[in-house]
C-alpha positions in Angstrom: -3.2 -19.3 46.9 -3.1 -19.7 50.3 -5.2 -18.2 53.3 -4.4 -17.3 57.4 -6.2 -19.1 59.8 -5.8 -17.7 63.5 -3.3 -19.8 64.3 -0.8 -18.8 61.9 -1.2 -21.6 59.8 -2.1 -21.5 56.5 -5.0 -23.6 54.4 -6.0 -23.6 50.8 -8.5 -20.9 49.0 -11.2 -23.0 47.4 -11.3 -21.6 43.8 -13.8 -23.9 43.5 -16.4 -21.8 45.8 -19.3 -20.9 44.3 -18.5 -16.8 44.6 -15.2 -17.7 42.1 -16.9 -20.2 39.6 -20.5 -17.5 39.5 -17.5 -14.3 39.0 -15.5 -16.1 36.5 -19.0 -17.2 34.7 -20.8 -13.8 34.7 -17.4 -12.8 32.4 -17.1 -9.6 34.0 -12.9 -8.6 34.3 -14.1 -5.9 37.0 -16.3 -8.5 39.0 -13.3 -11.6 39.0 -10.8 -8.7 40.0 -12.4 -7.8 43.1 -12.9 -11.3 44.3 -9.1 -11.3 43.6 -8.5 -8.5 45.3 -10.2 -9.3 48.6 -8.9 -13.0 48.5 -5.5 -10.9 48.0 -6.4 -8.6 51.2 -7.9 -11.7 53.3 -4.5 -13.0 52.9 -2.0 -10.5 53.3 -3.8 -8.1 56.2 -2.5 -8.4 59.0 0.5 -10.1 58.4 3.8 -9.2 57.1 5.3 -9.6 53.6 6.2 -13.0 53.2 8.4 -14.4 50.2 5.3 -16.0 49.0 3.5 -12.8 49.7 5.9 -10.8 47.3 5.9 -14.0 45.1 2.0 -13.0 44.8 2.6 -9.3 43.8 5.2 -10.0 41.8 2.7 -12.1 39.3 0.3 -9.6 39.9 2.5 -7.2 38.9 3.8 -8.9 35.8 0.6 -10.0 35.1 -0.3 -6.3 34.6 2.6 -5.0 32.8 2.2 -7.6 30.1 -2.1 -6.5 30.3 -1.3 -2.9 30.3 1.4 -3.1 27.3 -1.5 -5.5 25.4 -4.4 -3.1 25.8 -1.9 -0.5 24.3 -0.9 -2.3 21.3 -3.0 -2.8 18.1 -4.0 -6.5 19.1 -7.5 -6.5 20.1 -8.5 -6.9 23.3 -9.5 -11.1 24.6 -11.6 -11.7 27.6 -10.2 -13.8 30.6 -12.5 -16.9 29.1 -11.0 -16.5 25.4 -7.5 -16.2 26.4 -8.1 -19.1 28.7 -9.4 -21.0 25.6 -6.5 -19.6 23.4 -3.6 -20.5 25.6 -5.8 -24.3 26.2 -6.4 -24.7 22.1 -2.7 -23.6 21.8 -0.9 -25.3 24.6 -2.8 -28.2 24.9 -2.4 -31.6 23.3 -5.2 -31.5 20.3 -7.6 -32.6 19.0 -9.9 -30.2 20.8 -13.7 -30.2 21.2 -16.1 -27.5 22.3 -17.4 -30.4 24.7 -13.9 -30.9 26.1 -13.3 -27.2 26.2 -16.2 -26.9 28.1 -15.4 -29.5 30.5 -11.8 -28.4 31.2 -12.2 -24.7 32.0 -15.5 -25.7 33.8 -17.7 -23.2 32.1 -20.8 -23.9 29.7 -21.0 -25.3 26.1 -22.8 -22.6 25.1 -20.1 -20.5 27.3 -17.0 -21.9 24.9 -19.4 -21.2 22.1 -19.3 -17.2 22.4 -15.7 -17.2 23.2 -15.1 -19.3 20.2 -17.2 -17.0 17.8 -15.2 -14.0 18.7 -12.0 -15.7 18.4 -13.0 -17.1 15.0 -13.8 -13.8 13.9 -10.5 -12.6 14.6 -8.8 -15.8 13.0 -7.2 -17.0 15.9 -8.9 -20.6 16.0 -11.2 -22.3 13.6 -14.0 -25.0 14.3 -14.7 -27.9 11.7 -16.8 -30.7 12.4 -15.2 -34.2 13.3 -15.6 -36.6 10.3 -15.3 -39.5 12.9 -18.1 -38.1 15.2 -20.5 -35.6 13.4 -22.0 -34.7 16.8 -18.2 -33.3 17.9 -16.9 -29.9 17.1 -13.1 -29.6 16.4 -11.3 -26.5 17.7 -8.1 -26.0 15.2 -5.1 -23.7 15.7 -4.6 -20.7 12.7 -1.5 -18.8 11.8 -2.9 -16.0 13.0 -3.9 -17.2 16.3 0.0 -18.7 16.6 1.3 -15.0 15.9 -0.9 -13.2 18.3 0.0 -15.5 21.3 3.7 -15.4 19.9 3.3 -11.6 20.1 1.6 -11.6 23.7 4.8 -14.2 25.0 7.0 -11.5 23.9 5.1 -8.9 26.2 5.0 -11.3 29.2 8.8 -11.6 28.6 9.5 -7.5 28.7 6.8 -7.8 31.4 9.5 -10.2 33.3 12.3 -8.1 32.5 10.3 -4.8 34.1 9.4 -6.5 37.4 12.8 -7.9 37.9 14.3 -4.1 38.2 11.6 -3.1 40.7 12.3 -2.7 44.2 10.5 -5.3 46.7 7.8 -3.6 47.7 4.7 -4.0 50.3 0.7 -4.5 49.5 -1.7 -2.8 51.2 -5.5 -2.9 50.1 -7.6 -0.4 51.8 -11.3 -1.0 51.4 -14.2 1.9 52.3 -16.7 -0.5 52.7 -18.4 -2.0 55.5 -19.1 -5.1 53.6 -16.9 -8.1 54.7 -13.5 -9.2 53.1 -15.3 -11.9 51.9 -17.6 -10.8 49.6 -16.0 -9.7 46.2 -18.8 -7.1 45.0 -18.4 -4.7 48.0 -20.0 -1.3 46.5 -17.2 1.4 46.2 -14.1 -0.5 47.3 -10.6 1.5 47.0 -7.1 -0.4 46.8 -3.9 1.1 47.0 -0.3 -0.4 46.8 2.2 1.6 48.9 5.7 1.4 48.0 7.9 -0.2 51.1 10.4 2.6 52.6 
């Protein structure tokens, strides 16, 4: 993601900031969307649409088809932190370990720990301790875990489909606060997207 300075030029968003790691930690959807949001509307205010600028919303936007379609279907609903460890157990070279987990999303042991219980529950992964190393934890695919993220591809690919028939459009957030862009918990923030004429 990329940010305007004054003049013109553009430098890198730290994702690294404490405001994104403390958002993505307190696993809050509501909380990492509105740093999103106002790291979106620091970026694009001002200035007009740029290819990478519909590039953005065009993620965005496939990004919530495919949720929108998911929350509808039978599938229960993952977190942001155990999809991230899903698509890491599943895309990832194995073997995995809570500890590597852990160390690759940047989040807590005891973090990968919850996410992990809830996906065992639904039978997507399964842990099993490491003959070689007693004090590791091994983090296994399942069947079932293969068929929901199978399943979810196939919305992010009628997600693509959507977004390619929309029209290009323009982004504008509009935000009723008095709190600066840059903090992501403004109290009663609105957004809108405007269609371009």
């Amino acid at each position: 993601m990329q940010s305007r300075t004054d003049a013109g030029m553009t430098q890198g968003v730290d994702f690294d900031s404490v405001p994104f790691r403390n958002a993505c930690e307190s696993n809050d959807a509501g909380t990492v969307l509105k740093y999103i949001l106002f790291t979106l509307h620091s970026l694009l205010i001002g200035s007009p649409l740029s290819a990478s600028s519909s590039a953005q919303l065009q993620s965005l936007e496939l990004w919530r088809h495919a949720l929108v379609a998911s929350v509808r279907g039978d599938a229960p609903d993952l977190s942001a932190r155990q999809m991230a460890l899903m698509l890491s157990v599943y895309l990832g070279d194995a073997p995995h370990t809570v500890r590597g987990l852990a160390q690759a999303l940047r989040i807590s042991k005891p973090a990968v720990s919850r996410a992990l219980d809830r996906l065992g529950e639904l039978g997507y992964v399964r842990r099993q301790r490491d003959d070689l190393d007693r004090r590791n934890v091994l983090v296994q695919r399942t069947g079932s875990g293969a068929e929901f993220l199978s399943s979810f591809s196939g919305l992010i690919d009628q997600a693509k489909t959507y977004v390619a028939t929309l029209p290009a459009r323009s982004i504008e957030f509009v935000v009723e606060a008095t709190t600066p862009a840059a903090s992501y918990d403004a109290p009663h923030a609105e957004w809108a997207v405007e269609a371009a004429e």
